[in-house]
C-alpha positions as CSV (number, residue, x, y, z in Angstrom):
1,X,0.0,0.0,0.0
2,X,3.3,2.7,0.3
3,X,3.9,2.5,-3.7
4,X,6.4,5.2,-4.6
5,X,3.9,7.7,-6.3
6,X,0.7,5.8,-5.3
7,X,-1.8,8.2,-3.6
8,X,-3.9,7.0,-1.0
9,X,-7.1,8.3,-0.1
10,X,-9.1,8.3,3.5
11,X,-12.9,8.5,3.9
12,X,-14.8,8.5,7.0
13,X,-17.9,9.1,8.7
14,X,-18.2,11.6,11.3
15,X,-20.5,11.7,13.8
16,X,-20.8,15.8,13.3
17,X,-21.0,15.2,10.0
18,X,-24.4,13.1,10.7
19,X,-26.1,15.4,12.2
20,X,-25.2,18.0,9.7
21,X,-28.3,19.9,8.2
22,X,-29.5,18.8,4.7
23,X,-29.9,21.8,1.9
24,X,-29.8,22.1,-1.6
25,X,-31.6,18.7,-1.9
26,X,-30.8,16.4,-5.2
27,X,-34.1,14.0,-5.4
28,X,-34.9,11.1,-7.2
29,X,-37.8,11.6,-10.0
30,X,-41.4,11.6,-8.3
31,X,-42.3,9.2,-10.8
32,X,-40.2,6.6,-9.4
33,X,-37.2,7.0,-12.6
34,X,-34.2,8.7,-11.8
35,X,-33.7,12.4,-13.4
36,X,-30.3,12.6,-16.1
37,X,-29.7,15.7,-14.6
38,X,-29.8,14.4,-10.8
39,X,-27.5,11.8,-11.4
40,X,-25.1,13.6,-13.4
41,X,-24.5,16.2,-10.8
42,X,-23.9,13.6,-8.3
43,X,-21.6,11.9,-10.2
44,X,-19.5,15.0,-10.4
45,X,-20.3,15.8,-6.6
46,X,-19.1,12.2,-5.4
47,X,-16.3,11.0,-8.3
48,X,-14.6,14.1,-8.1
49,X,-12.8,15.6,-5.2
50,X,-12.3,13.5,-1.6
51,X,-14.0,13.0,1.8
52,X,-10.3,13.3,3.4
53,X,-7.4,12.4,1.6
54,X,-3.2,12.9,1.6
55,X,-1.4,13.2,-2.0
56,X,-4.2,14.8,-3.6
57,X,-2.7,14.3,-7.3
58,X,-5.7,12.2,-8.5
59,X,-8.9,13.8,-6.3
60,X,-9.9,15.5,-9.6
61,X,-9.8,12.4,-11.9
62,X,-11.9,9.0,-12.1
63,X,-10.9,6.2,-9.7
64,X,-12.0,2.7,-10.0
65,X,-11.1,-1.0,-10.7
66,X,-9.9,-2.3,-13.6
67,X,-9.0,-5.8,-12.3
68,X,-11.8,-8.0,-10.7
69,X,-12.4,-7.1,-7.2
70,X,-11.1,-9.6,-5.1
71,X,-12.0,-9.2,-1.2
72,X,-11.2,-10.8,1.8
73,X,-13.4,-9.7,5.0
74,X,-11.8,-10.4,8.2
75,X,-13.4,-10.7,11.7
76,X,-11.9,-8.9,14.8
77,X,-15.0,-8.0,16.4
78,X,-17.1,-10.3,19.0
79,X,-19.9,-11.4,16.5
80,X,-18.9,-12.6,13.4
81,X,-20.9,-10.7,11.1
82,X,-18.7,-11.2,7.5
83,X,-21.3,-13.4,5.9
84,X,-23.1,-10.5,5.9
85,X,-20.1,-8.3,4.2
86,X,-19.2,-11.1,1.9
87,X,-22.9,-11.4,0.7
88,X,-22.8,-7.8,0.2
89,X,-19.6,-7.8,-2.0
90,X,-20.7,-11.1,-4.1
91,X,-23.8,-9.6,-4.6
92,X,-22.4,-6.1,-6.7
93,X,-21.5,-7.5,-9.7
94,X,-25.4,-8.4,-10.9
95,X,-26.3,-5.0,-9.6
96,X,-23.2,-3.0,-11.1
97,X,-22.0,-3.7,-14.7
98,X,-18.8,-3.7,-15.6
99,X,-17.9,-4.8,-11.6
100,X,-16.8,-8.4,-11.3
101,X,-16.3,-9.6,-7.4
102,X,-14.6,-12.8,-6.1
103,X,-13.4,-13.9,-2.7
104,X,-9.8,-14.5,-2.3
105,X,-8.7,-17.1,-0.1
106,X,-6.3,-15.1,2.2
107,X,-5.4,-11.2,2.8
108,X,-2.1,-11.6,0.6
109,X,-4.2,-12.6,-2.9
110,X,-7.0,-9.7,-2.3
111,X,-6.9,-6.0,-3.0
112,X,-9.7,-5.4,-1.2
113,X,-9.3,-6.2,2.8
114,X,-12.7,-5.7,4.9
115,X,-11.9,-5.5,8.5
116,X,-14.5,-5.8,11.4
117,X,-13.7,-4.6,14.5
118,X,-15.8,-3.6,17.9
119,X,-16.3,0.1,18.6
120,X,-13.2,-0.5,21.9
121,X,-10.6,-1.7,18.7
122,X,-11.4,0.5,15.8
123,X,-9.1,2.9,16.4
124,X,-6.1,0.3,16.9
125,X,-7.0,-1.5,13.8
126,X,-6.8,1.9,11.7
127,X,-3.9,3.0,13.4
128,X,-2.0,-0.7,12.2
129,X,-3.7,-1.2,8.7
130,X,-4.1,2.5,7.5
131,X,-1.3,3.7,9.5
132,X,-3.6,7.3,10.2
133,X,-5.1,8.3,13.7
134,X,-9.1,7.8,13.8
135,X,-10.1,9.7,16.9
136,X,-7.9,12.6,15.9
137,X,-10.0,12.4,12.6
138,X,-13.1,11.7,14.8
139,X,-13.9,8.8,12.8
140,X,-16.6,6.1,13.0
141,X,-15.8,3.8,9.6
142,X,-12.8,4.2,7.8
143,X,-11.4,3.4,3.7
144,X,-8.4,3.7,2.5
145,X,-7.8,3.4,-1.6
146,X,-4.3,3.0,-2.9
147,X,-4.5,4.7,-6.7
148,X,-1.8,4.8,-9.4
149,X,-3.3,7.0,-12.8
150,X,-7.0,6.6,-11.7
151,X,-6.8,2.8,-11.5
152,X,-7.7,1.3,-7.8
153,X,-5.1,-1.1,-6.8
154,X,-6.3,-1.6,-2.9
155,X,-8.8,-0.9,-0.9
156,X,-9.0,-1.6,2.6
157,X,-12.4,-0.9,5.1
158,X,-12.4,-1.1,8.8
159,X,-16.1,-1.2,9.3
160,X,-17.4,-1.1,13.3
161,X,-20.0,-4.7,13.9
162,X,-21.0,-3.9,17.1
163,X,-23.6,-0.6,16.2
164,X,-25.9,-2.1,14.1
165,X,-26.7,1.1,11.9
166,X,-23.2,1.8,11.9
167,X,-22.6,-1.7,10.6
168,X,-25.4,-1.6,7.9
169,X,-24.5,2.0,7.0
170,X,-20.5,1.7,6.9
171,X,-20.7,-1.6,4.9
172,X,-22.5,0.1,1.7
173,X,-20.8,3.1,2.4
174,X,-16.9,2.6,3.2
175,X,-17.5,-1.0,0.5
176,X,-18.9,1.6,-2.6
177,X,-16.1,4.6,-1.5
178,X,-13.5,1.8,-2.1
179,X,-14.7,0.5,-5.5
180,X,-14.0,4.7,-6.5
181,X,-16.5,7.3,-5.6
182,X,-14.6,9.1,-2.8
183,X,-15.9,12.2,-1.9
184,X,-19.6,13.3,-0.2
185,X,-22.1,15.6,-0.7
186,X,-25.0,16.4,1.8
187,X,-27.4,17.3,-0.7
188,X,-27.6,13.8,-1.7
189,X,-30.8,12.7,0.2
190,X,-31.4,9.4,-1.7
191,X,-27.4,8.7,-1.3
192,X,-25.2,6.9,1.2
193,X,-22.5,9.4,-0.2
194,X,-23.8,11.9,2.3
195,X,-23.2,11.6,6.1
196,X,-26.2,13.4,6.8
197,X,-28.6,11.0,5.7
198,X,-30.1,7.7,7.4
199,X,-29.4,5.2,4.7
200,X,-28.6,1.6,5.8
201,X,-29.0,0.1,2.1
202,X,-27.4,0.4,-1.7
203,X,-30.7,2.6,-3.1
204,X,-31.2,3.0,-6.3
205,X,-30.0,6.6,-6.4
206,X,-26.5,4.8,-5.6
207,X,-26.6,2.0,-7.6
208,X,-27.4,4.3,-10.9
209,X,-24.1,6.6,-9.9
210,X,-21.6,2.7,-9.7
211,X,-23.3,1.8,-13.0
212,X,-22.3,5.2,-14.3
213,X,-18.8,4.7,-12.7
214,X,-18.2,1.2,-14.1
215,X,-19.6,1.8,-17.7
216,X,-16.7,1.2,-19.7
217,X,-16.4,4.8,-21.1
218,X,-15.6,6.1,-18.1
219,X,-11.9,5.2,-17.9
220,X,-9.5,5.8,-14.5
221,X,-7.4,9.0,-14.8
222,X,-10.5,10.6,-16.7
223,X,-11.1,14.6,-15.8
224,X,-14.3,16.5,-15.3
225,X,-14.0,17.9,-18.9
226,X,-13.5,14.1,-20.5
227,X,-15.9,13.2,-18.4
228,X,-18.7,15.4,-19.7
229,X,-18.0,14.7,-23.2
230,X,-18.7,10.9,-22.8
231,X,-21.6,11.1,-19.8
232,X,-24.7,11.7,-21.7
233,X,-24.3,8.3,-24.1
234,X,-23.7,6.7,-21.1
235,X,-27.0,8.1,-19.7
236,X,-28.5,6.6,-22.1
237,X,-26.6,3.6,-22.7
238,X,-28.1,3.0,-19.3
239,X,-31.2,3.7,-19.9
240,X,-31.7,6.9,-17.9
241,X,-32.9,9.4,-20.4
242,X,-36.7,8.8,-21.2
């Protein structure tokens, strides 16, 4: 993960950040579709930019995986919850094209590492895996994304099991911030890339911006301006303009 050159990126959420007021609201369509517009400014809002982050050479260009995603979730915490995790993960692929998941069969063949910890332990398991200091960030979930040129080479979450909404929340969450889209937004309301909303589950809102991500014009290392070129054929390619 220390790559000469390899920027790695840390998102969190805060719990100031959750109870942070909501304005300038970005909806999903009333009529149950999902508005081109809406989802193209959160795509922007989410792909572009960070949560937190050190070496900030690629926060303005497309990050994701190029490689299968191959994960390995590993249980520190009192209850084993990682079938839960792992049934999360090998579920993306039929709900993201272009995404292909696989469990690996120890940390040293994945480059994606899920760690479950209690509340008592998250901060030592951050300090030792991410090498960064949660309570001085006041963090409650953590990801860290290695990046060289826009293309993800290893992600690793340390997700708290013994809060159940923090354990529902942070799995979608930190899990979809380490497949690319790093940054948040609170006027997301239909979006777990907000840390002032309740979500617990991948809604639909979500799953249109990882479809967007993982279309295969939208290439690692793109900018905003390529970006925009290419974005309304994948709209449509997708099926979101009616």
């Amino acid at each position: 993960m220390r790559a000469r050159r390899t920027p790695i990126f840390l998102t969190w959420l805060a719990t100031a950040m959750v109870l942070c007021a909501m304005s300038g609201t970005v909806n999903a369509d009333e009529t149950n579709g999902l508005k081109p517009r809406a989802l193209r400014d959160a795509f922007f809002k989410v792909v572009f930019g960070l949560e937190y982050g050190r070496l900030f050479g690629e926060s303005q260009r497309v990050k994701k995986y190029t490689e299968p995603v191959r994960y390995k979730v590993i249980n520190a915490a009192a209850e084993d919850r990682s079938s839960e995790v792992n049934a999360f993960l090998a579920s993306l692929p039929g709900k993201i094209d272009g995404l292909k998941t696989l469990p690996a069969r120890d940390r040293d063949q994945a480059n994606f590492l899920v760690f479950l910890v209690d509340r008592d332990k998250f901060a030592d398991v951050v300090s030792k895996e991410l090498h960064t200091d949660a309570i001085a960030m006041g963090a409650r979930c953590l990801v860290g994304v290695n990046t060289r040129r826009g293309r993800i080479l290893h992600s690793t979450a340390v997700i708290v099991a013994d809060d159940p909404y923090l354990f529902k929340r942070c799995t979608v969450e930190e899990i979809l911030q380490g497949l690319g889209p790093m940054n948040d937004n609170d006027s997301l309301t239909e979006s777990v890339f907000n840390d002032a909303s309740r979500h617990t589950t991948f809604t639909p809102f979500d799953q249109a911006l990882m479809r967007m991500l993982y279309h295969p014009s939208i290439r690692p290392g793109m900018t905003g301006s390529q970006v925009n070129d290419v974005l309304p054929q994948v709209l449509a390619d997708l099926g979101y303009f009616r």
